[in-house]
Residue frames as a rotation matrix with the C-alpha (Angstrom) as fourth column:
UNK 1
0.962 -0.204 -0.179 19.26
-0.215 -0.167 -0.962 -32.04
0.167 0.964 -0.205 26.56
UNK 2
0.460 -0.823 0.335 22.16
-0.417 0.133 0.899 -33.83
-0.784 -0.553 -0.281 28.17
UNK 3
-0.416 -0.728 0.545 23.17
0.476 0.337 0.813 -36.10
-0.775 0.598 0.206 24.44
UNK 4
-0.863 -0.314 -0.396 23.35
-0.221 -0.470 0.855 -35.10
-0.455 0.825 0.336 21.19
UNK 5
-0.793 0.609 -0.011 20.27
0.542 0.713 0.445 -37.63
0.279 0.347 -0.895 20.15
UNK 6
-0.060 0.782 -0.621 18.53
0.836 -0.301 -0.459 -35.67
-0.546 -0.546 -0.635 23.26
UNK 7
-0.488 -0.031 -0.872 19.18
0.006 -0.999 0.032 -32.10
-0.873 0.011 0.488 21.88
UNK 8
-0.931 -0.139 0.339 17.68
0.262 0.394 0.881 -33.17
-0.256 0.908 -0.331 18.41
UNK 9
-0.461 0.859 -0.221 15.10
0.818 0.508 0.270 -34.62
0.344 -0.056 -0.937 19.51
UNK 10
0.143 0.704 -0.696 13.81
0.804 -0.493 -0.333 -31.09
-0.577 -0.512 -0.636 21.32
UNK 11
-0.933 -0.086 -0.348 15.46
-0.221 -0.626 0.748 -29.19
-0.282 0.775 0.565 18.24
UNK 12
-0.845 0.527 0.089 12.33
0.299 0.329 0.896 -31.08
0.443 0.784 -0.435 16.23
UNK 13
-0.024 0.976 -0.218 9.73
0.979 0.067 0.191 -30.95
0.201 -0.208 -0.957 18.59
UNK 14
-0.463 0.059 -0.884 10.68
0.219 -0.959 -0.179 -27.20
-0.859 -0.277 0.431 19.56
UNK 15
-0.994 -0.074 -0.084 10.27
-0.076 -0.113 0.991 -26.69
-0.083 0.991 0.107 15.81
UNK 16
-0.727 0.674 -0.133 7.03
0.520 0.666 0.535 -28.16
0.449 0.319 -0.834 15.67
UNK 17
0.170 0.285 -0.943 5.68
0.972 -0.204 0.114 -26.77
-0.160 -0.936 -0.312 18.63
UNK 18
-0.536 0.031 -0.844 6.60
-0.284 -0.948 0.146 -22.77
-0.795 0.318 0.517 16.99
UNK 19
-0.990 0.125 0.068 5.34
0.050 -0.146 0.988 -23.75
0.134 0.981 0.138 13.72
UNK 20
-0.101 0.979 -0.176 1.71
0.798 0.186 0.574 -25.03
0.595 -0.083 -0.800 15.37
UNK 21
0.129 0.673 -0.728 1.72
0.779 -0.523 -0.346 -21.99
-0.614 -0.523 -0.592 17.64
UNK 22
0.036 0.053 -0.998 2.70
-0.200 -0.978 -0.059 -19.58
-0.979 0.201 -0.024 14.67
UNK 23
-0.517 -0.586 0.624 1.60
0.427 0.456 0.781 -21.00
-0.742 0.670 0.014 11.16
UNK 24
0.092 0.032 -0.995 2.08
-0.500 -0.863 -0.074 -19.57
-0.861 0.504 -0.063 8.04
UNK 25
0.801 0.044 0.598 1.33
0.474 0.565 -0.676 -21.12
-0.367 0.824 0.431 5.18
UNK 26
0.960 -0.264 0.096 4.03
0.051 -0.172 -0.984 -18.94
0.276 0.949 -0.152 3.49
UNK 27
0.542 -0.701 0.464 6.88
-0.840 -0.462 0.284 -18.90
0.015 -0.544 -0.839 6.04
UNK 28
0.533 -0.116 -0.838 9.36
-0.410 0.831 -0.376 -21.44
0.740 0.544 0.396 5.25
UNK 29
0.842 0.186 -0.507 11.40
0.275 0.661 0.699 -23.59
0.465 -0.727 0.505 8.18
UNK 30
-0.285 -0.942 0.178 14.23
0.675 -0.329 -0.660 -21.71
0.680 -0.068 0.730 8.22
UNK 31
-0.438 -0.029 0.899 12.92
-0.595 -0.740 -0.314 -19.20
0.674 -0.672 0.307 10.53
UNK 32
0.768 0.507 0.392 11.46
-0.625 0.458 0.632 -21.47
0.141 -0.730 0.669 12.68
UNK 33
0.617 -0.522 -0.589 14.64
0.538 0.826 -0.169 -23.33
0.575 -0.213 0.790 13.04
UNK 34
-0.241 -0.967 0.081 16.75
0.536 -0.203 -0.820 -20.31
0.809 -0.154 0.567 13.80
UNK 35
-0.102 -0.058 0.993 14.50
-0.821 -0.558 -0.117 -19.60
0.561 -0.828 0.009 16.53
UNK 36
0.870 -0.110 -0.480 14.43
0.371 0.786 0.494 -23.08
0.323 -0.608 0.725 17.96
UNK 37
0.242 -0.925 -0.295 18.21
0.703 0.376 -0.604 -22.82
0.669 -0.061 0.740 17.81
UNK 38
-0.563 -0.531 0.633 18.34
-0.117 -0.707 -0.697 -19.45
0.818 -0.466 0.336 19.53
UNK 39
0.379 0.710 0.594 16.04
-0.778 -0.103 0.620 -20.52
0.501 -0.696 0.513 22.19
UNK 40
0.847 -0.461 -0.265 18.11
0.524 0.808 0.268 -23.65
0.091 -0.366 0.926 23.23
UNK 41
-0.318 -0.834 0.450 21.31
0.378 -0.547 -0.747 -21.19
0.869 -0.068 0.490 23.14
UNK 42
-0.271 -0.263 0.926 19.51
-0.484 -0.794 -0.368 -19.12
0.832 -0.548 0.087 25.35
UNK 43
0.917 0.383 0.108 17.88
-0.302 0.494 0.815 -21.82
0.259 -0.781 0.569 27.75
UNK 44
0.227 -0.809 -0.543 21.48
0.706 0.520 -0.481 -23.27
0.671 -0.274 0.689 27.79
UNK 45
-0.378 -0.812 0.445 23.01
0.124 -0.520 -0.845 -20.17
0.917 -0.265 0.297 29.67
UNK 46
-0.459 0.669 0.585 20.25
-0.812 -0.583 0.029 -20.47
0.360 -0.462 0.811 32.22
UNK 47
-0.876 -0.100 0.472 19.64
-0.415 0.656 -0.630 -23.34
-0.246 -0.748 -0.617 34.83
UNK 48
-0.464 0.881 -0.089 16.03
0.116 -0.039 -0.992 -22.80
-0.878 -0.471 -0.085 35.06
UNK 49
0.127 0.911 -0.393 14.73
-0.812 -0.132 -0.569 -22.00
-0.570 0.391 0.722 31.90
UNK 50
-0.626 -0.519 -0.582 17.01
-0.715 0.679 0.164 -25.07
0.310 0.519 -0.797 30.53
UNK 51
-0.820 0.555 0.136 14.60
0.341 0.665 -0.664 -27.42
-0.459 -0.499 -0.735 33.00
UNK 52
-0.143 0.833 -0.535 11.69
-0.337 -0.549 -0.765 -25.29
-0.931 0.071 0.359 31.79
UNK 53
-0.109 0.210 -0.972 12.44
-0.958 -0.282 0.046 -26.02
-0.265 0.936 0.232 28.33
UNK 54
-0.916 -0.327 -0.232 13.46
-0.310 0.945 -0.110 -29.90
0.255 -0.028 -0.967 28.85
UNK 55
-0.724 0.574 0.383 10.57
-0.101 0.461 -0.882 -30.38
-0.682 -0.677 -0.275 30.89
UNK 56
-0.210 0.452 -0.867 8.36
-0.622 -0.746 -0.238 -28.56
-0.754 0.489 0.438 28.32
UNK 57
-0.080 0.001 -0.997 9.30
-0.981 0.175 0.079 -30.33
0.174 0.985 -0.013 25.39
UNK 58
-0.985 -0.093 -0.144 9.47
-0.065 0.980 -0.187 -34.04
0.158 -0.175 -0.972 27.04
UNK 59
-0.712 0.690 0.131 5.39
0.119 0.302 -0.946 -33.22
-0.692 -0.657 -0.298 28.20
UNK 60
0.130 0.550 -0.825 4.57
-0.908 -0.267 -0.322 -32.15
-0.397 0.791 0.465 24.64
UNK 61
-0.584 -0.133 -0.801 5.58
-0.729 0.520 0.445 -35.47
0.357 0.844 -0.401 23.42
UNK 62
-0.950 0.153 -0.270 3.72
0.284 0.780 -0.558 -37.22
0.125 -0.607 -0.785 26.35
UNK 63
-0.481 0.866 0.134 1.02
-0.006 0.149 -0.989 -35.70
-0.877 -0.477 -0.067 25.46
UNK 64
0.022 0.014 -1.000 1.19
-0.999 -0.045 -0.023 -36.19
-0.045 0.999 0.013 21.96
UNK 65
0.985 0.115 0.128 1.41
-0.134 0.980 0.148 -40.17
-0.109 -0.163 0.981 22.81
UNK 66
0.213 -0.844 0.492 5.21
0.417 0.534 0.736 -39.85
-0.884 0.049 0.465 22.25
UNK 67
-0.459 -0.533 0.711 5.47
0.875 -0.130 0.467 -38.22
-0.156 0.836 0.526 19.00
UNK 68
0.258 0.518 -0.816 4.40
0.120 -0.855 -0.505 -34.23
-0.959 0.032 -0.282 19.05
UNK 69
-0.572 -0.516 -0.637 6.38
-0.371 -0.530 0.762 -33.62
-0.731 0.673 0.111 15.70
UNK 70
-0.961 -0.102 0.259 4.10
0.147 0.602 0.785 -35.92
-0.236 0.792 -0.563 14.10
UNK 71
-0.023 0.897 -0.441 1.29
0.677 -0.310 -0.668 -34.09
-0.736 -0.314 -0.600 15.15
UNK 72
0.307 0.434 0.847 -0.93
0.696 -0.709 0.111 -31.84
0.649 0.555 -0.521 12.21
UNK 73
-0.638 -0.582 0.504 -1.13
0.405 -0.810 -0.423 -28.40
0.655 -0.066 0.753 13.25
UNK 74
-0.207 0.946 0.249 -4.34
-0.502 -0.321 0.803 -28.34
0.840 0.041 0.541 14.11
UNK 75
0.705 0.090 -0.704 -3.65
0.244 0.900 0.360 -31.28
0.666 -0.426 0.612 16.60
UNK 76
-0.258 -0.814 -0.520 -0.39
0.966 -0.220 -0.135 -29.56
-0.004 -0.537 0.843 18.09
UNK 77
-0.677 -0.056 0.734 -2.27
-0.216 -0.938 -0.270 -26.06
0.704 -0.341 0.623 18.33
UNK 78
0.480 0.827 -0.291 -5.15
-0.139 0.400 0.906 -28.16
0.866 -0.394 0.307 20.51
UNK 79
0.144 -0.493 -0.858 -2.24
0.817 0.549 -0.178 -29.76
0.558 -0.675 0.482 22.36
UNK 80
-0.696 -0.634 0.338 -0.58
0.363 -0.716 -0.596 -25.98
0.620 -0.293 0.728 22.94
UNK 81
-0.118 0.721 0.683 -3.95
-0.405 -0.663 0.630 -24.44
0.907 -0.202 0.370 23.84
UNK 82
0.483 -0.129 -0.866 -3.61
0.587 0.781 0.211 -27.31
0.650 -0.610 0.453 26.97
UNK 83
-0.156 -0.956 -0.249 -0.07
0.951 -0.077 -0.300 -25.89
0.267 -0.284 0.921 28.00
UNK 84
0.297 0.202 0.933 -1.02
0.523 -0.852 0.018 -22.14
0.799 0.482 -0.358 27.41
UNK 85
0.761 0.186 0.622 -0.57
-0.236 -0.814 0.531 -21.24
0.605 -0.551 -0.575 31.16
UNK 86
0.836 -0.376 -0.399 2.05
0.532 0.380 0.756 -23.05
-0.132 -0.845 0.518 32.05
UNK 87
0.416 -0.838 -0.353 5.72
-0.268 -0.484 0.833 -21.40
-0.869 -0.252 -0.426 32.81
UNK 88
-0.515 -0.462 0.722 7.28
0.535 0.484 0.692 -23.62
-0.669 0.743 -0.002 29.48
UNK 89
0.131 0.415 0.900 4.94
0.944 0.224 -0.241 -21.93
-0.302 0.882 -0.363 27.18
UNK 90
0.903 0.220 -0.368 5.26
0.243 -0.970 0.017 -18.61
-0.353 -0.105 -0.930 28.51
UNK 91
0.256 -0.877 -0.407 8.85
-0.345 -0.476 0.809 -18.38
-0.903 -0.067 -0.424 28.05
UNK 92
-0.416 -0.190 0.889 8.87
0.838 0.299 0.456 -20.40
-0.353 0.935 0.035 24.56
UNK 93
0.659 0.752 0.013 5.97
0.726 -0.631 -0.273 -17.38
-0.197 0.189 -0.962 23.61
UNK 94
0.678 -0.283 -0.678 7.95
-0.011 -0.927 0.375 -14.28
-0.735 -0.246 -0.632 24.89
UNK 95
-0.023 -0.914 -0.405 11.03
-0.127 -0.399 0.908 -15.46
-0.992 0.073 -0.107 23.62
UNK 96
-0.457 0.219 0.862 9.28
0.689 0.700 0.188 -16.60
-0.562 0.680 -0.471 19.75
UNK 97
0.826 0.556 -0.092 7.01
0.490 -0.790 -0.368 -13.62
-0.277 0.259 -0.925 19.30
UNK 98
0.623 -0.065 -0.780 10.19
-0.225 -0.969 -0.098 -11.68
-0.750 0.236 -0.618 18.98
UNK 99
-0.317 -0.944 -0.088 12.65
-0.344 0.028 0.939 -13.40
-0.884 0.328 -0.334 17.15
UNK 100
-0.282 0.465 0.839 10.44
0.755 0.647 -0.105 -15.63
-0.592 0.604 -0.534 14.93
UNK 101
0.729 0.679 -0.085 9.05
0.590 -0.686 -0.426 -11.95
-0.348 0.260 -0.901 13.78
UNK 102
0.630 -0.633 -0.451 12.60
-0.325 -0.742 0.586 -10.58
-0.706 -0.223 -0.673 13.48
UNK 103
-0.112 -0.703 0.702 13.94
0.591 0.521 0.616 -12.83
-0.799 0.483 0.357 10.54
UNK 104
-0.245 -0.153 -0.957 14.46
-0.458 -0.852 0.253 -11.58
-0.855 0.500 0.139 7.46
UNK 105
-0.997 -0.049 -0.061 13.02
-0.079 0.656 0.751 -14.19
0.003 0.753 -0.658 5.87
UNK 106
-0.288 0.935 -0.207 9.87
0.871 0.165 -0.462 -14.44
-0.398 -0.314 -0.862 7.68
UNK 107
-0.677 -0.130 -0.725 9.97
-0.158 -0.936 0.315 -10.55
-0.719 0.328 0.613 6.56
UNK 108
-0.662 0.185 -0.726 9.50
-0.733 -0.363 0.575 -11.45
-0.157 0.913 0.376 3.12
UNK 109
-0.883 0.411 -0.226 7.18
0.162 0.720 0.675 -13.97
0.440 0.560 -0.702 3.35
UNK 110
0.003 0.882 -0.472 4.82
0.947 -0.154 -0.282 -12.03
-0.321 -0.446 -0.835 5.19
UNK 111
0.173 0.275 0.946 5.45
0.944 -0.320 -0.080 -9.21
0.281 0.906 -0.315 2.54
UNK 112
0.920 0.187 -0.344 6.70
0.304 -0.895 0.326 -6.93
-0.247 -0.405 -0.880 4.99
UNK 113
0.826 -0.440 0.352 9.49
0.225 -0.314 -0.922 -4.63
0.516 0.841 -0.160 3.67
UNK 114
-0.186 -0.947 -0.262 11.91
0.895 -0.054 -0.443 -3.88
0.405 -0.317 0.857 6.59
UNK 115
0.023 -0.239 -0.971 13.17
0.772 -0.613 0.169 -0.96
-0.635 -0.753 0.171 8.28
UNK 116
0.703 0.574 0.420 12.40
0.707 -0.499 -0.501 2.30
-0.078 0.650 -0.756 6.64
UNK 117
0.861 -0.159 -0.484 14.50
0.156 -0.822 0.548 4.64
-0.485 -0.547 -0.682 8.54
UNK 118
-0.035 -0.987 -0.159 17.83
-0.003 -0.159 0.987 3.55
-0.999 0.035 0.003 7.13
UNK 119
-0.328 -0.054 0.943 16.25
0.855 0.407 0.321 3.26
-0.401 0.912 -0.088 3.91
UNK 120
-0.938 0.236 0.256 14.77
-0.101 -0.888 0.449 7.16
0.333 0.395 0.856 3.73
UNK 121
-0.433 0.901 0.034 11.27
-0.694 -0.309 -0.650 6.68
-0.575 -0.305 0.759 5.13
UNK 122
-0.374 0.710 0.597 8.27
0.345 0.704 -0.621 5.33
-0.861 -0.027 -0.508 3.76
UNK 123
0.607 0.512 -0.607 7.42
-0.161 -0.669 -0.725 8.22
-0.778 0.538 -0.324 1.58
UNK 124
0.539 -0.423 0.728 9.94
-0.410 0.623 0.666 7.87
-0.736 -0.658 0.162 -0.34
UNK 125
-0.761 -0.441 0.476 10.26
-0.297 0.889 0.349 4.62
-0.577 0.124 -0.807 -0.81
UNK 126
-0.370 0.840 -0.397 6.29
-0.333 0.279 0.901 4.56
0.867 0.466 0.176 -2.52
UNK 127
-0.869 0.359 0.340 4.07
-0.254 0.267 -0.930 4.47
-0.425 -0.894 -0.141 0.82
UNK 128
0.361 0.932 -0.039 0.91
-0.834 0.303 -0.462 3.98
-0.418 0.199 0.886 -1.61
UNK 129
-0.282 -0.176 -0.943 2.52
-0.730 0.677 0.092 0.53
0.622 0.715 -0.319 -3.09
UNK 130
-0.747 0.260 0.612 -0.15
-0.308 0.682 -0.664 -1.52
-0.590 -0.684 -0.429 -0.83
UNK 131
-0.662 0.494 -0.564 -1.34
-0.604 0.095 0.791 -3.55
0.444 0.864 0.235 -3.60
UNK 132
-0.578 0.701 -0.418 -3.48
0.732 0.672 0.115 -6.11
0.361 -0.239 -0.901 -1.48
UNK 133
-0.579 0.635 -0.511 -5.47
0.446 -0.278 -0.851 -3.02
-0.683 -0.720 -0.122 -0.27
UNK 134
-0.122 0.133 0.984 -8.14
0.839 -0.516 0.174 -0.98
0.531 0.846 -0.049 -2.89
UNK 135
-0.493 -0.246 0.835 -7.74
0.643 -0.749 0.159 2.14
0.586 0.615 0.527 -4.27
UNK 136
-0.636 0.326 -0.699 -9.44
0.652 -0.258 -0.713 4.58
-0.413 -0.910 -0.048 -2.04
UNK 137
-0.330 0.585 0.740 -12.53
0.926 0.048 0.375 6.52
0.184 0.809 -0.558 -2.79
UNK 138
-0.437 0.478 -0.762 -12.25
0.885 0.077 -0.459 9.59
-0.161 -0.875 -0.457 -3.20
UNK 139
-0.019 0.621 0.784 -15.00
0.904 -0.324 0.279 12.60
0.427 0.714 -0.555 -3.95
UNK 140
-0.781 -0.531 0.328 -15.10
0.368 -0.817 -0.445 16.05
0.504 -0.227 0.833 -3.85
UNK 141
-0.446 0.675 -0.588 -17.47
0.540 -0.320 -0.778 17.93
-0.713 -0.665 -0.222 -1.38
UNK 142
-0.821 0.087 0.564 -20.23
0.380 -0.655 0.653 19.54
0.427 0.751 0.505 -3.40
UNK 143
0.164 0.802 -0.575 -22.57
0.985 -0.170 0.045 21.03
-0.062 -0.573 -0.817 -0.45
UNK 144
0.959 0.247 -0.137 -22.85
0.264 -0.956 0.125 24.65
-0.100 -0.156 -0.983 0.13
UNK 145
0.021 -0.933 0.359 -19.85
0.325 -0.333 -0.885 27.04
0.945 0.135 0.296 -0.28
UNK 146
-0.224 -0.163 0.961 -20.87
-0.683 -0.677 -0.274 28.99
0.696 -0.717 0.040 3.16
UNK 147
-0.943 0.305 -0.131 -21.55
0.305 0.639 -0.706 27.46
-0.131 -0.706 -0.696 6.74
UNK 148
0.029 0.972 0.232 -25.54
-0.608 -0.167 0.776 26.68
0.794 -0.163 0.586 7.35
UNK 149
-0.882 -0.248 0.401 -26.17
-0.461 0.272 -0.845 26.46
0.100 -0.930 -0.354 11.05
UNK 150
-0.705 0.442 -0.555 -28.12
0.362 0.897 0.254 23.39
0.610 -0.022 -0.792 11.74
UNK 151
0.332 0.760 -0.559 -29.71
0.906 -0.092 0.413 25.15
0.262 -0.643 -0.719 14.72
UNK 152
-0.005 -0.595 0.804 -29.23
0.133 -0.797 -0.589 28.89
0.991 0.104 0.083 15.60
UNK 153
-0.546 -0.165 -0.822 -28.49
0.837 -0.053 -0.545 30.29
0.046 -0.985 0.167 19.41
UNK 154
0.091 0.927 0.365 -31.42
0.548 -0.352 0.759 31.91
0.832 0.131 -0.539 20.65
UNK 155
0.982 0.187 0.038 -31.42
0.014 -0.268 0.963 34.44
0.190 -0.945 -0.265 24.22
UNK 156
0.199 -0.968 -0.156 -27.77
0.599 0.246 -0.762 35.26
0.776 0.058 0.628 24.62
């Protein structure tokens, strides 16, 4: 990532390359850019994972024939599923799982509501307002009022 052309060029394919290993039909590219971008911040401060990440992204396009970004998803999660053990994927993973999950955008497009704590809890806030789940069912016990032992203890 030494010119400007280069650093693009693994901005996109990073991009790609999160979107096929985490896609959401409802998550829009902004979070997946602003962890590209913070992954290339943080490879920058860091010899090694900077090679890791160069290397990484130059063997995704060589095995894409030259053009991973132009790859479906389905075609660039085949490619990833390739890569899965190597040192580049692990450290694109670790450092994706958390941040990609930490936007506040990605939040709301995976319907999830945020921190509670600073907001008063869950309770609340309406902890039963999980409309994609149904209604629980539920009935009242109408067996016996007393215990009936099932089997009594015999010889004590």
């Amino acid at each position: 990532m030494t010119s400007t052309q280069d650093t693009d060029r693994a901005r996109q394919v990073l991009i790609r390359m999160l979107q096929a290993a985490y896609p959401h039909a409802n998550v829009p590219r902004g979070p997946y850019e602003r962890t590209a971008d913070k992954l290339i911040a943080d490879a920058a401060g860091n010899p090694f994972n900077r090679s890791t990440l160069e290397q990484g992204l130059a063997d995704l396009d060589a095995l894409a024939d030259g053009d991973f970004v132009g790859l479906s998803t389905a075609d660039g999660y085949t490619i990833l599923k390739r890569i899965e053990s190597t040192a580049f994927f692990g450290y694109v993973r670790r450092f994706a799982t958390v941040n990609l999950y930490d936007d506040p955008e990605t939040w709301a497009a995976l319907g999830y509501e945020g921190s509670s704590f600073d907001k008063g809890g869950y309770v609340s806030r309406g902890f039963n307002d999980l409309d994609w789940l149904p209604e629980p069912r539920i009935t009242e016990y109408d067996g016996p009022v007393t215990f009936v032992p099932i089997k009594t203890k015999t010889g004590a």
